[in-house]
N, C-alpha and C positions, 0 to 999 in steps of 0.2 A: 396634442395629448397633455393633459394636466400633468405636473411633477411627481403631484404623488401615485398617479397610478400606475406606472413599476414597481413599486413598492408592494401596492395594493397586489399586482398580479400574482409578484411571487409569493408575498404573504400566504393568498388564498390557494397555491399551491402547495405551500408545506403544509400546510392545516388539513388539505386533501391528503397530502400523502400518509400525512401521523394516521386518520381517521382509516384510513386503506389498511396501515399495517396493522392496527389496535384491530378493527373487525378482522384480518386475515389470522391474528393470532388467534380469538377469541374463537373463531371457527374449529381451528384445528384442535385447539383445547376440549370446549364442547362436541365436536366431530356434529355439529348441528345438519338433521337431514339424512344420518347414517354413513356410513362408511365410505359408500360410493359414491354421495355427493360430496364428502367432503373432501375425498381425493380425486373428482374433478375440477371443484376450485381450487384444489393446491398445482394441480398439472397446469391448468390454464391464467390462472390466478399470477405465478411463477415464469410466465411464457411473456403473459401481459406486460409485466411489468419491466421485463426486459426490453420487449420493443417500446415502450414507453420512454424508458431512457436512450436505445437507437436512436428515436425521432428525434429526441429533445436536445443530441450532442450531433446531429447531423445538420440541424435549425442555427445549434449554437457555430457549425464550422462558416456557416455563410453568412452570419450576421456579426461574428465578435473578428474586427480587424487584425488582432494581432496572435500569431499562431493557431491557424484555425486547424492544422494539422492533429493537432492534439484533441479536439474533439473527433474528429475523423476518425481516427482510431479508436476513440473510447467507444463512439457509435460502432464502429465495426466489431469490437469485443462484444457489446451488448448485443448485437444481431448475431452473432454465432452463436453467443451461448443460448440466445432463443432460440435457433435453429438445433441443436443438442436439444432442448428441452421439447422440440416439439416431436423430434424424433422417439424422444422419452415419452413423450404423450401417446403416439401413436402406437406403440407397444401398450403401453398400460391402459389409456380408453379404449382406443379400436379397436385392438384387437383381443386383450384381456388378457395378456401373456405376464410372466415377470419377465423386464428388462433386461436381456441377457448382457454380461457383461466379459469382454470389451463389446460394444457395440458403436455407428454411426453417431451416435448422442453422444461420447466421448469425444471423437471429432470434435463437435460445436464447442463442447465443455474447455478442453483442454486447449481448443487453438484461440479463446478468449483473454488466455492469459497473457501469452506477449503482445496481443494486441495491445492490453490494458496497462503494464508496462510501460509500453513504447511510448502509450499517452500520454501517462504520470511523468514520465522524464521529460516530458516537451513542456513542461510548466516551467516558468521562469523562477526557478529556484534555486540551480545550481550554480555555484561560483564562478567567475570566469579567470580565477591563476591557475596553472595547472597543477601547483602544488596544491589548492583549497580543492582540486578536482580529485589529484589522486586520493588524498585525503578521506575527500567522499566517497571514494569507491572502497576503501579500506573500511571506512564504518558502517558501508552497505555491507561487507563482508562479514567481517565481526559480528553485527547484529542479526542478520541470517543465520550465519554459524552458529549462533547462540542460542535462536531459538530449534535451528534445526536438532542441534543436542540435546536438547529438554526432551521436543518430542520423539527423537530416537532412545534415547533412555526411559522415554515414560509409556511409549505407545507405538512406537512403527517399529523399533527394534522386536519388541514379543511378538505385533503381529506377523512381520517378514517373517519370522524364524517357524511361525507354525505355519504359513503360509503355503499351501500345498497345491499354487497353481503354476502354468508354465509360466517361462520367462517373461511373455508378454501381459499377462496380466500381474505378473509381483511388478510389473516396471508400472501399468498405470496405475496398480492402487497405490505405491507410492508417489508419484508424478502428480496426484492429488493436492497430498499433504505439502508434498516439497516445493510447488507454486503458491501454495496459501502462505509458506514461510516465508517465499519472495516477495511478494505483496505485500504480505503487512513489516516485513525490513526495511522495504521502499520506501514505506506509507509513514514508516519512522523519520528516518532517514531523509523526506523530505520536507515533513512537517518541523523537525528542526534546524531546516536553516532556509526555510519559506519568512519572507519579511511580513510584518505586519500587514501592509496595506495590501499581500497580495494572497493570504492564507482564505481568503474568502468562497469561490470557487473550488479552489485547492482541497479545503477542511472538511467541504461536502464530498466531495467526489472521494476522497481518503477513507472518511467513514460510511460512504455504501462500499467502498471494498473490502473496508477490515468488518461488515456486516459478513458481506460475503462469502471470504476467507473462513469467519469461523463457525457459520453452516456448510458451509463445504468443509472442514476437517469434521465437525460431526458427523455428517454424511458419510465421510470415510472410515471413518473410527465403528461409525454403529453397520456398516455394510459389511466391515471385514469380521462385529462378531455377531453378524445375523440377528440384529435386532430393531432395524433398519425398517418403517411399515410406513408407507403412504400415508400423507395427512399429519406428517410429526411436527410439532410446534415450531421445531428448528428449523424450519422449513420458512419461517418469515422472515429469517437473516438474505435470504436472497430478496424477498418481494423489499424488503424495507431499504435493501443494498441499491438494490437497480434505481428502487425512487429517490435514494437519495442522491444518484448518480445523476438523474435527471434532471433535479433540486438546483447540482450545481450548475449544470450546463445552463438552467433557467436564470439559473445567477448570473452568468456569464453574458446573458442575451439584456436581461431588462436593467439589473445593477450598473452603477455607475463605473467604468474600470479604473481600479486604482493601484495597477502594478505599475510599479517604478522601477529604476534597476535593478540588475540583478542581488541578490539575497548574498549576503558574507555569513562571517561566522559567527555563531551566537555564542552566548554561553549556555543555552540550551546546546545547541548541534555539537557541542564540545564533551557533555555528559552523558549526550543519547547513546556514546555505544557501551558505556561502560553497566548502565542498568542491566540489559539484558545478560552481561559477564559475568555481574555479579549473580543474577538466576543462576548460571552455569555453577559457580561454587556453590549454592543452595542445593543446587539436583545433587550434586559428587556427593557432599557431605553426611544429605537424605541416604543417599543409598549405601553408603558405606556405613553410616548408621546404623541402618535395617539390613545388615549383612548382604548387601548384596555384592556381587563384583560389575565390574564395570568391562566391557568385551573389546577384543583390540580396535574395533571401530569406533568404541565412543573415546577411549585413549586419544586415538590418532583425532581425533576433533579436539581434544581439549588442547592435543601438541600445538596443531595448528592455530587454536584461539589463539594460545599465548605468543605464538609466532605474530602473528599480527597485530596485537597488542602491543608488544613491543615496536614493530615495526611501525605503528602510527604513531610513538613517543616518540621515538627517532627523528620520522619529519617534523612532527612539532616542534622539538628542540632545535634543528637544522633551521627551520624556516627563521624562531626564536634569533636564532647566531646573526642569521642572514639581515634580519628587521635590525637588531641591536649595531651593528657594522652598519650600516647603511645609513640610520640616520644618527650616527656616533661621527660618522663623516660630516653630515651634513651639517651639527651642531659645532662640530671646531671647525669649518669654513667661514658659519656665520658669525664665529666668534672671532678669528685673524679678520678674515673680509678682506676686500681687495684694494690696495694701493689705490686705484682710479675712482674707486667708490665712498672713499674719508673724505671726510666734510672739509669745507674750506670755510675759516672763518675769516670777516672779511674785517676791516677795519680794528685789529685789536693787532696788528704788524709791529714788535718791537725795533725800535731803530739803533 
């Protein structure tokens, strides 16, 4: 096989996929064909391109040597959530009903996400001291936290509160939102401490999720205020997600692999949790502004931010003490040095 055409493959696959999402948009915009066909291509359209990226990360677990676990799961995420949408479909083409919610399509939907998780963490990004570990699980926290706050303050707080169904439906319309905040903390969180040579794969598969993520919190935002209609333009964040889920795994098969050890700490991974904290002071100040008050659940998130905030200065500082000791040591050893190890000069012996 010539050099360049890995190149050429994947090339002609992104090029495909831009051309897919650009016409899937365009569609839905225009609603070209009417109503009913335009929310058959978005049913089936949406289904497709799910299993597209299945194939393309279950292709990539058997051809890319090194953790192929990690596609394995992405491909299993992307198969349930096709299996949810097809369930979706089957209510809405077949049979012509609306989607009663909860329904079996929440199944596929919802069990997509720790699959896709599980996958994203098996990238070779994370540190290997256990202090760079916990570290990262603190600023997985914090940046979750963070954004889980905004959207409780700005959108799932009012809607829970009018929320007038049972337990189990107030628990998955929020289960929506509250996986889409996991996802894209992760998506943070491992985009800045992913190394150069291994952000390749990684940076696709990242952004068909944070695609995904944030037509799925539309989805949810516009279901819970009934305004929600088949065929909505938002509705391309998943087609353009899945393909780009796909994208990477394609990366992964024809690209040359260029991950090397594991990823440290950047000065990026060092400032990623503080951006979204700072949102947190933007929302308080917003609403207290505009008179509003803030309710003991978003309190008790802001407690716990700064509880954590604090607590990942702490290890910073400790790990700081630990580095500075250690090689403070190692510098006045090199500097005494050892009786066996001084030089001997030889012929300059006074008598």
């Amino acid at each position: 096989m010539n050099t360049t055409t890995p190149q050429r493959v994947f090339l002609t696959a992104a090029v495909l996929a831009a051309v897919i999402s650009v016409v899937f948009l365009l569609w839905m915009i225009i609603v070209l064909g009417g109503p009913r066909l335009t929310d058959g291509v978005d049913d089936i359209g949406e289904g497709a391109a799910a299993l597209v990226a299945s194939v393309a990360c279950f292709v990539a677990a058997t051809r890319v040597p090194t953790r192929p676990s990690r596609w394995v799961l992405l491909g299993a995420s992307a198969f349930s959530w096709a299996a949810g949408e097809a369930v979706w479909t089957y209510y809405d083409l077949i049979r012509g009903v609306q989607v009663p919610f909860p329904s079996l399509a929440d199944v596929g939907f919802l069990t997509a996400v720790p699959l896709a998780v599980a996958g994203l963490l098996r990238f070779p990004s994370a540190p290997q001291r256990v202090a760079d570990r916990i570290e990262g699980i603190l600023d997985g926290i914090i940046i979750a936290g963070s954004i889980l706050f905004a959207s409780w303050v700005t959108v799932l707080g009012p809607l829970y509160s009018q929320h007038h169904g049972g337990i189990l439906k107030q628990t998955l319309s929020l289960a929506y939102p509250v996986s889409d905040v996991v996802m894209v903390s992760l998506v943070i969180i491992l985009f800045s401490r992913a190394s150069h040579q291994g952000r390749g794969s990684l940076l696709l598969v990242m952004a068909g999720l944070a695609a995904f993520a944030v037509a799925d919190s539309a989805f949810s935002y516009l279901t819970e205020v009934n305004s929600y209609g088949n065929g909505s333009f938002l509705d391309t964040g998943w087609v353009a997600g899945y393909l780009l889920i796909g994208l990477g795994a394609l990366r992964a098969v024809y690209a040359p692999s260029t991950e090397g050890a594991e990823a440290g700490l950047t000065p990026l991974s060092l400032v990623a949790p503080y951006v979204p904290v700072l949102g947190v002071l933007v929302v308080v100040a917003a609403e207290i502004l505009i008179g509003h008050r803030l309710g003991e659940v978003s309190w008790i998130m802001v407690f716990a931010l700064a509880l954590l905030v604090l607590g990942r200065h702490l290890l910073i500082w400790r790990d700081q003490v630990a580095f500075q000791r250690h090689h403070g040591n190692d510098a006045q050893s090199t500097e005494l040095g050892d009786p066996d190890d001084r030089p001997v000069f030889v012929g300059t012996e006074s008598q």
